[in-house]
N, C-alpha and C positions, 0 to 999 in steps of 0.2 A: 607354975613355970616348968618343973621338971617334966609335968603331962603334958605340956607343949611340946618341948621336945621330943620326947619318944613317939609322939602321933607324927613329927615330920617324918621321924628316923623310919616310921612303918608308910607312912606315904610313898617317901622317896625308895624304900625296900621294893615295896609291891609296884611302882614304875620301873623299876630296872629288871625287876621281875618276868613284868609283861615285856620290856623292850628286849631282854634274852629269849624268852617265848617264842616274840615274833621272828627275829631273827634267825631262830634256829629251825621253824617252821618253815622259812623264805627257803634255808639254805635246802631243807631237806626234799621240797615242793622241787622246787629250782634243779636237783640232783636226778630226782629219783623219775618227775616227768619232762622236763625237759632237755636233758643230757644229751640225748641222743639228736634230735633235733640240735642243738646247738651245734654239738659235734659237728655234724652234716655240712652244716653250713661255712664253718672254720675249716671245714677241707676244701670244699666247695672253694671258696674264697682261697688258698693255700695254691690250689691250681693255676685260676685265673693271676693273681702276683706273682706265682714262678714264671708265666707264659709271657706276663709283661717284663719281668727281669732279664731274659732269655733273648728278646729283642735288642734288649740294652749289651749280653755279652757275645752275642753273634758273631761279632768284628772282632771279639779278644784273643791275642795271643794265647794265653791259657784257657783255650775255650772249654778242654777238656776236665782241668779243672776245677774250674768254673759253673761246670754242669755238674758234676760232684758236688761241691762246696751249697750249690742251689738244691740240689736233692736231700741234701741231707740237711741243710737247715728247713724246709720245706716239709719235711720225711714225705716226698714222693720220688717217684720213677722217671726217670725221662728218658725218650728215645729217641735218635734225630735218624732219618731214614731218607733215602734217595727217591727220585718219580719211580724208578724198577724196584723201589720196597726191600733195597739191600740196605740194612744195619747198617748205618755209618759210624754211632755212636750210643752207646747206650749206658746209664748209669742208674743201677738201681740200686734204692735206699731201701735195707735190710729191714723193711717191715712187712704186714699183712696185707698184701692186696695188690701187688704190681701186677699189671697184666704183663704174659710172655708174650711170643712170639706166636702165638700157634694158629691153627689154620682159624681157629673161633675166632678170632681179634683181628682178621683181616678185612672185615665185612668195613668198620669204620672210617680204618685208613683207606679202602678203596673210593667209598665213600666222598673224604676229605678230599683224596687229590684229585680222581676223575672229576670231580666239580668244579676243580679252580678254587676252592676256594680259601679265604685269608685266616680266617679262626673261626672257631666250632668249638661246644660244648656235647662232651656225648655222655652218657651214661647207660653202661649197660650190668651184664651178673660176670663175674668174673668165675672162668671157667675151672680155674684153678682153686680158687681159696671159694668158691661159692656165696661171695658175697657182692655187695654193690661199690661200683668202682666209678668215680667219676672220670670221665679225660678230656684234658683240653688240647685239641690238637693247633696247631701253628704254621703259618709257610714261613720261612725262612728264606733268606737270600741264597742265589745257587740251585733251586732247584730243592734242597734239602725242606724237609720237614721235621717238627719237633711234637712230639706223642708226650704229655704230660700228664701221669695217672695216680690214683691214689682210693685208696680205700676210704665209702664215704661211714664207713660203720665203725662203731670202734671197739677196738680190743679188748677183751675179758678182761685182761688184768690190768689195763687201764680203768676200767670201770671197776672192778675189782677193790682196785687201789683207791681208787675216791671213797667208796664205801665205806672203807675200813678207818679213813681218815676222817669224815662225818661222823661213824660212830665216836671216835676218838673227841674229836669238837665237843660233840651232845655232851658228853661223861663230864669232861672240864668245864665247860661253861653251867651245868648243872650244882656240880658241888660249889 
Protein backbone atom coordinates (compact mmCIF):
# COMPACT_ATOMS: atom_id res chain seq x y z
CA UNK A 1 0.00 0.00 0.00
CA UNK A 2 2.61 2.48 1.10
CA UNK A 3 4.37 1.61 -2.62
CA UNK A 4 1.30 2.50 -4.07
CA UNK A 5 1.40 5.55 -2.89
CA UNK A 6 4.66 7.01 -3.45
CA UNK A 7 4.62 5.60 -7.24
CA UNK A 8 1.32 8.12 -7.63
CA UNK A 9 3.26 10.81 -5.63
CA UNK A 10 6.31 10.15 -8.60
CA UNK A 11 3.74 9.94 -11.24
CA UNK A 12 1.92 13.03 -10.40
CA UNK A 13 5.67 14.72 -9.63
CA UNK A 14 7.11 13.85 -13.06
CA UNK A 15 3.49 15.33 -14.79
CA UNK A 16 3.85 18.54 -13.19
CA UNK A 17 7.28 18.24 -14.03
CA UNK A 18 6.62 17.93 -17.83
CA UNK A 19 3.57 20.38 -17.54
CA UNK A 20 6.32 23.13 -16.03
CA UNK A 21 8.74 22.18 -18.87
CA UNK A 22 6.27 22.71 -21.33
CA UNK A 23 5.25 25.73 -20.21
CA UNK A 24 8.15 27.24 -19.72
CA UNK A 25 9.42 26.30 -23.13
CA UNK A 26 6.07 27.88 -24.76
CA UNK A 27 6.82 30.85 -22.73
CA UNK A 28 10.38 31.19 -23.71
CA UNK A 29 9.74 29.98 -27.78
CA UNK A 30 6.80 32.51 -27.54
CA UNK A 31 9.42 35.36 -26.20
CA UNK A 32 12.48 34.99 -27.65
CA UNK A 33 10.96 34.24 -31.72
CA UNK A 34 8.09 35.66 -31.66
CA UNK A 35 8.02 38.96 -29.80
CA UNK A 36 8.83 41.16 -32.28
CA UNK A 37 6.33 39.97 -34.62
CA UNK A 38 3.59 40.23 -32.16
CA UNK A 39 4.79 43.48 -31.27
CA UNK A 40 4.35 44.75 -34.89
CA UNK A 41 1.13 43.71 -35.20
CA UNK A 42 -0.24 45.26 -31.59
CA UNK A 43 1.12 48.53 -33.00
CA UNK A 44 -0.17 47.92 -36.18
CA UNK A 45 -3.54 47.37 -34.71
CA UNK A 46 -2.92 50.48 -31.81
CA UNK A 47 -3.06 52.75 -35.17
CA UNK A 48 -5.82 51.57 -36.98
CA UNK A 49 -8.27 51.79 -33.21
CA UNK A 50 -6.75 55.20 -32.53
CA UNK A 51 -7.71 56.39 -36.26
CA UNK A 52 -11.30 54.74 -35.72
CA UNK A 53 -11.45 56.70 -32.09
CA UNK A 54 -10.44 59.92 -33.72
CA UNK A 55 -13.59 59.77 -36.04
CA UNK A 56 -15.66 59.19 -32.99
CA UNK A 57 -13.78 62.60 -31.19
CA UNK A 58 -13.61 64.94 -34.13
CA UNK A 59 -16.79 66.75 -33.07
CA UNK A 60 -15.58 67.03 -29.40
CA UNK A 61 -15.37 69.99 -27.36
CA UNK A 62 -12.09 68.76 -25.97
CA UNK A 63 -10.80 67.76 -29.10
CA UNK A 64 -7.48 68.69 -28.08
CA UNK A 65 -7.62 66.89 -25.28
CA UNK A 66 -8.87 64.17 -26.37
CA UNK A 67 -6.08 63.62 -28.99
CA UNK A 68 -3.59 63.70 -25.93
CA UNK A 69 -5.59 61.41 -23.77
CA UNK A 70 -5.68 59.00 -27.27
CA UNK A 71 -1.87 59.33 -27.83
CA UNK A 72 -1.00 58.44 -24.79
CA UNK A 73 -3.16 55.55 -24.04
CA UNK A 74 -2.36 54.37 -27.71
CA UNK A 75 1.70 55.57 -27.14
CA UNK A 76 1.51 57.01 -30.52
CA UNK A 77 1.79 60.41 -32.27
CA UNK A 78 -0.84 62.11 -33.94
CA UNK A 79 -0.99 65.08 -36.14
CA UNK A 80 -4.00 66.75 -37.75
CA UNK A 81 -2.77 69.07 -40.67
CA UNK A 82 -4.64 71.38 -43.08
CA UNK A 83 -5.10 70.74 -47.40
CA UNK A 84 -1.68 73.66 -47.28
CA UNK A 85 0.07 70.89 -44.74
CA UNK A 86 -0.10 73.69 -41.90
CA UNK A 87 0.03 71.95 -38.27
CA UNK A 88 -3.18 72.34 -36.88
CA UNK A 89 -2.53 70.13 -34.09
CA UNK A 90 -0.14 67.91 -33.19
CA UNK A 91 0.28 65.60 -30.04
CA UNK A 92 3.17 63.52 -29.52
CA UNK A 93 3.39 60.57 -27.18
CA UNK A 94 7.05 60.68 -25.47
CA UNK A 95 8.30 57.54 -27.07
CA UNK A 96 10.57 55.91 -29.89
CA UNK A 97 9.42 56.58 -33.33
CA UNK A 98 7.13 59.61 -33.94
CA UNK A 99 7.72 60.91 -37.29
CA UNK A 100 8.47 64.89 -37.35
CA UNK A 101 7.67 67.20 -39.43
CA UNK A 102 10.52 67.26 -41.86
CA UNK A 103 10.79 67.56 -45.54
CA UNK A 104 11.40 63.16 -45.61
CA UNK A 105 7.69 62.71 -44.16
CA UNK A 106 6.04 64.77 -46.76
CA UNK A 107 6.15 62.42 -49.52
CA UNK A 108 3.02 60.45 -47.76
CA UNK A 109 0.98 63.18 -46.64
CA UNK A 110 1.15 64.48 -50.32
CA UNK A 111 0.47 61.45 -51.10
CA UNK A 112 -2.76 61.06 -48.90
CA UNK A 113 -4.40 64.31 -49.82
CA UNK A 114 -3.57 64.91 -53.44
CA UNK A 115 -5.55 61.61 -53.88
CA UNK A 116 -8.60 62.40 -52.01
CA UNK A 117 -8.40 59.92 -50.36
CA UNK A 118 -10.52 58.59 -46.88
CA UNK A 119 -7.75 56.29 -45.07
CA UNK A 120 -4.45 54.80 -45.80
CA UNK A 121 -1.95 52.60 -44.22
CA UNK A 122 1.60 53.72 -44.89
CA UNK A 123 4.81 52.31 -43.60
CA UNK A 124 7.99 53.64 -44.13
CA UNK A 125 11.97 54.12 -42.06
CA UNK A 126 11.62 56.87 -39.91
CA UNK A 127 14.31 59.33 -40.54
CA UNK A 128 14.83 60.19 -37.33
CA UNK A 129 15.00 57.30 -34.96
CA UNK A 130 15.90 54.83 -38.12
CA UNK A 131 13.56 52.55 -37.49
CA UNK A 132 10.17 51.33 -39.00
CA UNK A 133 7.11 53.45 -38.38
CA UNK A 134 3.72 52.60 -39.27
CA UNK A 135 1.02 55.55 -40.06
CA UNK A 136 -2.36 55.72 -40.50
CA UNK A 137 -3.46 58.65 -42.18
CA UNK A 138 -7.35 59.85 -41.96
CA UNK A 139 -9.51 62.79 -43.57
CA UNK A 140 -11.40 64.42 -41.21
CA UNK A 141 -14.16 66.80 -41.58
CA UNK A 142 -13.07 70.53 -42.59
CA UNK A 143 -10.79 69.83 -44.84
CA UNK A 144 -8.38 68.68 -41.86
CA UNK A 145 -6.43 65.48 -41.85
CA UNK A 146 -5.20 63.19 -38.97
CA UNK A 147 -1.38 61.49 -39.35
CA UNK A 148 -1.43 58.61 -36.82
CA UNK A 149 2.14 57.21 -36.26
CA UNK A 150 3.99 54.83 -34.14
CA UNK A 151 7.00 52.81 -33.97
CA UNK A 152 6.27 49.21 -35.38
CA UNK A 153 9.70 47.96 -33.59
CA UNK A 154 10.10 47.76 -29.99
CA UNK A 155 12.23 49.28 -27.57
CA UNK A 156 15.40 47.62 -25.91
CA UNK A 157 14.32 47.98 -22.65
CA UNK A 158 11.04 46.88 -23.31
CA UNK A 159 12.58 43.78 -24.64
CA UNK A 160 15.06 44.21 -22.28
CA UNK A 161 12.69 44.06 -19.46
CA UNK A 162 10.62 40.87 -20.67
CA UNK A 163 14.05 39.05 -20.58
CA UNK A 164 14.97 39.70 -17.32
CA UNK A 165 11.41 38.88 -16.15
CA UNK A 166 11.52 35.27 -18.03
CA UNK A 167 14.77 34.60 -16.63
CA UNK A 168 13.17 35.40 -13.22
CA UNK A 169 9.91 32.90 -14.15
CA UNK A 170 12.53 30.01 -15.30
CA UNK A 171 14.53 30.34 -11.55
CA UNK A 172 10.97 30.11 -9.53
CA UNK A 173 9.05 27.83 -11.45
CA UNK A 174 12.27 25.39 -11.40
CA UNK A 175 13.02 25.30 -7.68
Amino acid sequence: MLKTKNNIHIVIFKYFLIFSLTVLGLLWVFQILFFRSFYRIQKINDVKIGASEMKKIENSVNFGKEINRLAFDKGVCIEIINSSYDIIYGSAYFGKGCVSGGQETYQYKYDFISKNKNTETYEMENPDFNNNTVIQALKLKNKYYAFINTSIEPVDSIVSLIHKQLIVITILTLL
